[in-house]
GUKOLLUM-97910 format. One record per residue (C-alpha): x, y, z. Coordinates in steps of 0.25 Angstrom, whole numbers, plus 5000, padded with zeros to 4 digits. Layout:
<roba <X; Y; Z>>,
...
***
This chain:
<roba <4969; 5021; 5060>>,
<roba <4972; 5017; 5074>>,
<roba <4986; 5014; 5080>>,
<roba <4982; 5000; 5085>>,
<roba <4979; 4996; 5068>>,
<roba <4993; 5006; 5065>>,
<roba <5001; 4997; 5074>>,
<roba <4995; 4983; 5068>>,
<roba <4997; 4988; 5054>>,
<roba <5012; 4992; 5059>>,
<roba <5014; 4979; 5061>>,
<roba <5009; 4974; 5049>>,
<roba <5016; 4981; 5040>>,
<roba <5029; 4982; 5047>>,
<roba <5030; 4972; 5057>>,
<roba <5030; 4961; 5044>>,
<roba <5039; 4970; 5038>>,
<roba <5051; 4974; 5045>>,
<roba <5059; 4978; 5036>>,
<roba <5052; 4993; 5037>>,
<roba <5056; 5003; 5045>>,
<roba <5055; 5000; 5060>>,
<roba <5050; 5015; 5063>>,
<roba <5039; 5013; 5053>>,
<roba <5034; 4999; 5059>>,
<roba <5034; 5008; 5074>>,
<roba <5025; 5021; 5069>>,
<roba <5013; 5014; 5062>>,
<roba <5008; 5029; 5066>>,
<roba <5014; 5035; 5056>>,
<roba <5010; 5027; 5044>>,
<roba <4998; 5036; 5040>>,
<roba <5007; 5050; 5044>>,
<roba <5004; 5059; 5034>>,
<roba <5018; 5061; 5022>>,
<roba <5018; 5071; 5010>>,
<roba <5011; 5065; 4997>>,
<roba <5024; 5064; 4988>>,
<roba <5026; 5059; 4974>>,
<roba <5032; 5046; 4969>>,
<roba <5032; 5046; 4955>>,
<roba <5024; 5051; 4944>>,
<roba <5010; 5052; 4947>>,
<roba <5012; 5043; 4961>>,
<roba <5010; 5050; 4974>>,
<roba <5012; 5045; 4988>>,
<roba <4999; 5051; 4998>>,
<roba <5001; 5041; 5008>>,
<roba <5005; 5042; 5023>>,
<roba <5017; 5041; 5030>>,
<roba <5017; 5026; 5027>>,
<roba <5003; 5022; 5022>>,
<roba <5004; 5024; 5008>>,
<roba <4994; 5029; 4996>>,
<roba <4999; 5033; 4982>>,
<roba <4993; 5042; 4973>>,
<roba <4993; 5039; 4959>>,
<roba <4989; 5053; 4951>>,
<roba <4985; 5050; 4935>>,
<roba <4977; 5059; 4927>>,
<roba <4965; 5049; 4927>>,
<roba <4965; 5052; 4941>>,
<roba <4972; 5047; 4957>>,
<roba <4974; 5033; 4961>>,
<roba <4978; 5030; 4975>>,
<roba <4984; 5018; 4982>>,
<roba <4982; 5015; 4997>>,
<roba <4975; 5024; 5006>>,
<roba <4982; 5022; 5018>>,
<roba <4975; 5021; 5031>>,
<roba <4963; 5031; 5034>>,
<roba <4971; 5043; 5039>>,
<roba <4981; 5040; 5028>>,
<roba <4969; 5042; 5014>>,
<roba <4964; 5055; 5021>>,
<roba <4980; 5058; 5019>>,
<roba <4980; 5053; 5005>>,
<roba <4969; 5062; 5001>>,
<roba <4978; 5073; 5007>>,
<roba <4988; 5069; 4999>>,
<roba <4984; 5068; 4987>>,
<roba <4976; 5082; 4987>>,
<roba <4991; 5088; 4993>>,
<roba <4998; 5082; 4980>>,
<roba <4986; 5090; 4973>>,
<roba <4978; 5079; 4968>>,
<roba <4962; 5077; 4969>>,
<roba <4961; 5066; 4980>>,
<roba <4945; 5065; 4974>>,
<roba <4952; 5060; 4959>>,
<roba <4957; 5047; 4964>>,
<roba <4951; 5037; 4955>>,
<roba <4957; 5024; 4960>>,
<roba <4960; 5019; 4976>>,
<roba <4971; 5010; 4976>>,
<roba <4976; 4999; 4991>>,
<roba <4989; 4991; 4993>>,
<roba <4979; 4983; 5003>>,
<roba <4968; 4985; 5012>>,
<roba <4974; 4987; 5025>>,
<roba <4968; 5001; 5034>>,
<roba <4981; 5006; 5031>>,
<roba <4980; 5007; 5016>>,
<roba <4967; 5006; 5014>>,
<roba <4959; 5013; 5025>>,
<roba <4963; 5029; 5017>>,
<roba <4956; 5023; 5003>>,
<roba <4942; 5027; 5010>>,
<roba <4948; 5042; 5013>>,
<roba <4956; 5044; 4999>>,
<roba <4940; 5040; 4993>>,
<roba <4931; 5049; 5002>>,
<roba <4942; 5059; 4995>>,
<roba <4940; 5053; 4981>>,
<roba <4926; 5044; 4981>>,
<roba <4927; 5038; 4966>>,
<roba <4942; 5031; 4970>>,
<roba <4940; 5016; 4965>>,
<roba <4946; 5008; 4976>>,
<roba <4954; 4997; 4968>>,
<roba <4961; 4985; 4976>>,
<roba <4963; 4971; 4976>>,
<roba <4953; 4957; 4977>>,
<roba <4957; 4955; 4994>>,
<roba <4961; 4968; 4999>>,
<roba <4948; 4976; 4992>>,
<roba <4938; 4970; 5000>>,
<roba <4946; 4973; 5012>>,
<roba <4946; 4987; 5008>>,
<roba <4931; 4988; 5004>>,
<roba <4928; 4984; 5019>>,
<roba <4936; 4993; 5027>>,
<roba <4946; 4985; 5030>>,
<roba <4938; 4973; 5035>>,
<roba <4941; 4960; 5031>>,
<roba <4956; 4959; 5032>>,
<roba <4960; 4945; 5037>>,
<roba <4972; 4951; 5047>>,
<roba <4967; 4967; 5051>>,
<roba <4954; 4966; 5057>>,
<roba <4947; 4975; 5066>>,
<roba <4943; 4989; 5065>>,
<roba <4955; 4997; 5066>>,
<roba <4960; 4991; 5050>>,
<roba <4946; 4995; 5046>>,
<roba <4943; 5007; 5037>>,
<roba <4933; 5012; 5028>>,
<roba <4928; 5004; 5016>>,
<roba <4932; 5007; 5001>>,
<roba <4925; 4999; 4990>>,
<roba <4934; 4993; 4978>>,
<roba <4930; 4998; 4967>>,
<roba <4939; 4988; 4958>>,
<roba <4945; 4975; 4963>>,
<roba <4961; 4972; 4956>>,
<roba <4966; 4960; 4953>>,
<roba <4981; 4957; 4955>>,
<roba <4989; 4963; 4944>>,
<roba <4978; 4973; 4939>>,
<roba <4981; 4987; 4935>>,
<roba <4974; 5001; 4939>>,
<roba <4976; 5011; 4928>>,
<roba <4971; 5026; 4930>>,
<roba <4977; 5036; 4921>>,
<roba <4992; 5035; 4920>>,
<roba <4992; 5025; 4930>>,
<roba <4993; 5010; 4931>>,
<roba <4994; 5003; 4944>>,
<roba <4994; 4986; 4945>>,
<roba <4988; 4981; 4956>>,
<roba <4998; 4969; 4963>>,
<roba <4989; 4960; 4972>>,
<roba <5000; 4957; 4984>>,
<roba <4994; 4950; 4994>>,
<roba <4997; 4945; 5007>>,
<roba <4999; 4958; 5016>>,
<roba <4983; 4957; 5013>>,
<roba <4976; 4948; 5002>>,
<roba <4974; 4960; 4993>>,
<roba <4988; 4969; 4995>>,
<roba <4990; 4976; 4982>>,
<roba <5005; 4980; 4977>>,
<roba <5002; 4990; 4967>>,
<roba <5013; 4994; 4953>>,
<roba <5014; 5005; 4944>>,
<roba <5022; 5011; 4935>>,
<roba <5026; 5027; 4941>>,
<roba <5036; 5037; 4934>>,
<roba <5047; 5041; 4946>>,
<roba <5056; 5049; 4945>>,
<roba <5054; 5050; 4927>>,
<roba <5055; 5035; 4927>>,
<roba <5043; 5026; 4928>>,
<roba <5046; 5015; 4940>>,
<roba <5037; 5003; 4943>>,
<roba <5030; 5006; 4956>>,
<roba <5023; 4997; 4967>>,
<roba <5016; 4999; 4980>>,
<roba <5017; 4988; 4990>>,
<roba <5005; 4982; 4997>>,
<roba <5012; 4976; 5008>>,
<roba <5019; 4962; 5009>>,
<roba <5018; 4965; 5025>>,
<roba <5014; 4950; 5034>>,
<roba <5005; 4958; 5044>>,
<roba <5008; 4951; 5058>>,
<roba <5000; 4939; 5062>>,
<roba <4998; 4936; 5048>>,
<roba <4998; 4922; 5046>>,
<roba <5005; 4915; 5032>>,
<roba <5007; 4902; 5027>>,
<roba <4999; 4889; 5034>>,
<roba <4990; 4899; 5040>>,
<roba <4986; 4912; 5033>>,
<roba <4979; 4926; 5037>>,
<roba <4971; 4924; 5022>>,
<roba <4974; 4913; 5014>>,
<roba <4984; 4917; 5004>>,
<roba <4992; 4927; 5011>>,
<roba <5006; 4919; 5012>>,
<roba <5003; 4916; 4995>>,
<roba <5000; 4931; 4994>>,
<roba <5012; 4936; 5002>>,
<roba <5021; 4925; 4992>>,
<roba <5014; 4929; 4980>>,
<roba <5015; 4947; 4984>>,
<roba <5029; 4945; 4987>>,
<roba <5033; 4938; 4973>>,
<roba <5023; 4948; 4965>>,
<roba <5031; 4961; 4972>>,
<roba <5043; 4955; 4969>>,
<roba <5040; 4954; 4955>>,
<roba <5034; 4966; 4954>>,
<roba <5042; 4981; 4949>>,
<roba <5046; 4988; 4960>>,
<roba <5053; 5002; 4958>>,
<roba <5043; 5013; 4965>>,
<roba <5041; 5007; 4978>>,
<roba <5029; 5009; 4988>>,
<roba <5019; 5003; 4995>>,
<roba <5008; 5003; 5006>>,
<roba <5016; 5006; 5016>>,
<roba <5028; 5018; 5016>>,
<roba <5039; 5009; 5024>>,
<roba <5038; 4998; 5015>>,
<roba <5046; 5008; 5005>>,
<roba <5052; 5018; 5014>>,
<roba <5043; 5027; 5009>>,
<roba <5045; 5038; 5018>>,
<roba <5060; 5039; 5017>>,
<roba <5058; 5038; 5001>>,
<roba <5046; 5050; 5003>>,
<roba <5061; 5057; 5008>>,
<roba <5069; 5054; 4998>>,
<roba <5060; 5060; 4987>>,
<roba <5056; 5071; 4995>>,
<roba <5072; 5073; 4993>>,
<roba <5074; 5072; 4979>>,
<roba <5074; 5057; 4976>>,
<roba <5061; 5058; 4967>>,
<roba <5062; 5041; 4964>>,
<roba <5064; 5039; 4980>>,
<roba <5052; 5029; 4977>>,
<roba <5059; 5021; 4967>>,
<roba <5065; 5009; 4975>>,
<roba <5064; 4995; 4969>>,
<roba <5075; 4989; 4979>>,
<roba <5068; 4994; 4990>>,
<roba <5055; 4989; 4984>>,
<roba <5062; 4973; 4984>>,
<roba <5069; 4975; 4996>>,
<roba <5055; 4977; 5002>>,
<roba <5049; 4965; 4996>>,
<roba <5062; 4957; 5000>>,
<roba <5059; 4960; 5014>>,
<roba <5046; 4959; 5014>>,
<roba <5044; 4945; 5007>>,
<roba <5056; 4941; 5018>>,
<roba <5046; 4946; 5030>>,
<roba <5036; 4936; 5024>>,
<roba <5044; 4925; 5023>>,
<roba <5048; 4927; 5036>>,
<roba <5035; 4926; 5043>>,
<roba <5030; 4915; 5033>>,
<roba <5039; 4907; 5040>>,
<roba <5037; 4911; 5051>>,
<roba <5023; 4908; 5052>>,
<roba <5025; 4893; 5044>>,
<roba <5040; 4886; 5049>>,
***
């Protein structure tokens, strides 16, 4: 994707969000860096990038895969999963965080790989997805733009996908876009079974405007409504769409070392939504004195 959108979505994600590492918010270059495909828990894989995340959900019914990165990112994914010594082609079911080029635009390369994938996501952000990017109220133009992927089946707030061993509930988070999608599950770290989530993003992208006046009307409700939903929600395996948001890379380190539960961190997880739900605050006021 080009480096004038990697330096825009920089300062989307972590300009609204300084509480990640300065060093990431610098190198928005290295976000689709190629890792290792490692193993979380049971079953769950991380084939994702440096920091643009995918996960890979391995049952016997066949592969799920949440978040496709940007397009650099799903031909990596692809990679990925064959490196672990999976069939990329027996992915059944395509799952997004939110529409955004830069978890969105891989779902079209993990497809060409696997062209039954159903593409499942939410009411606002599908649509989005469906045209290729176009129709986001904020990131216009071609450079967030990306090839098309129908939604095969459209998910309600609180609706479960089930394929094989596992059950995943869908957690319609709005405000980082209309349709932003936390997503829970059940996984088995470490011999025990911990309640996971993958975190859309709670991120205010710069210049967008809450309170008297609104980017979409709803956002500032949907930001109030995501943060009391996350905070309410079971929080032990902790991910999201982006690495930083959970240190993903020094935790990739720690279990590279030994600490097979490295990704068990519920006080991280609620010290994340802590700061983030401040940062929102912060620039609600801001915008309305």
């Amino acid at each position: 994707m080009k480096a004038t959108a990697y330096r825009v979505l920089s300062a989307v994600v972590f300009g609204a969000a300084a509480f990640v590492s300065p060093a990431a918010a610098q190198n928005p270059a290295t976000w689709a860096n190629p890792v290792k495909p490692f193993k979380i828990g049971e079953g769950l894989y991380y084939v994702g990038a440096y920091d643009l995340t995918s996960y890979l959900f391995v049952s016997k019914a066949g592969l799920i895969v949440l978040d496709g990165g940007d397009q650099a990112v799903g031909k990596q994914v692809v990679a990925n999963i064959r490196a672990l010594g999976f069939d990329p082609a027996q992915v059944k079911i395509l799952l997004n965080s939110h529409q955004h080029y830069d978890h969105a635009a891989g779902l079209a390369e993990i497809r060409k790989a696997a062209p039954a994938a159903k593409l499942y996501a939410s009411a606002a952000d599908g649509p989005i997805i469906a045209a290729g990017g176009k129709g986001d109220p904020y990131l216009k133009g071609a450079q967030y733009e990306y090839e098309p992927v129908p939604v095969a089946k459209t998910l309600k707030g609180g609706e479960k996908v089930t394929l094989g061993e596992w059950t995943l509930t869908a957690r319609v988070t709005g405000g980082h876009t209309a349709g932003c999608t936390t997503w829970t599950f059940p996984v088995k770290v470490a011999g025990t079974v911990r309640q996971a989530l993958v975190h859309c993003s709670s991120s205010v992208l710069p210049g967008y405007k809450l309170g008297r006046v609104e980017t979409y009307p709803g956002i500032t409700a949907a930001y109030e409504k995501s943060f009391a939903t996350w905070k309410a929600l079971p929080c032990e395996v902790f991910l999201a769409s982006h690495g930083a948001f959970f240190d993903m890379n020094k935790k990739r380190e720690a279990l590279a070392g030994g600490k097979p539960d490295a990704f068990v961190d519920p006080a991280g997880c609620r010290a994340f939504y802590a700061k983030a739900e401040a940062a929102f605050r912060t620039e609600l006021k801001r915008q309305n004195p």
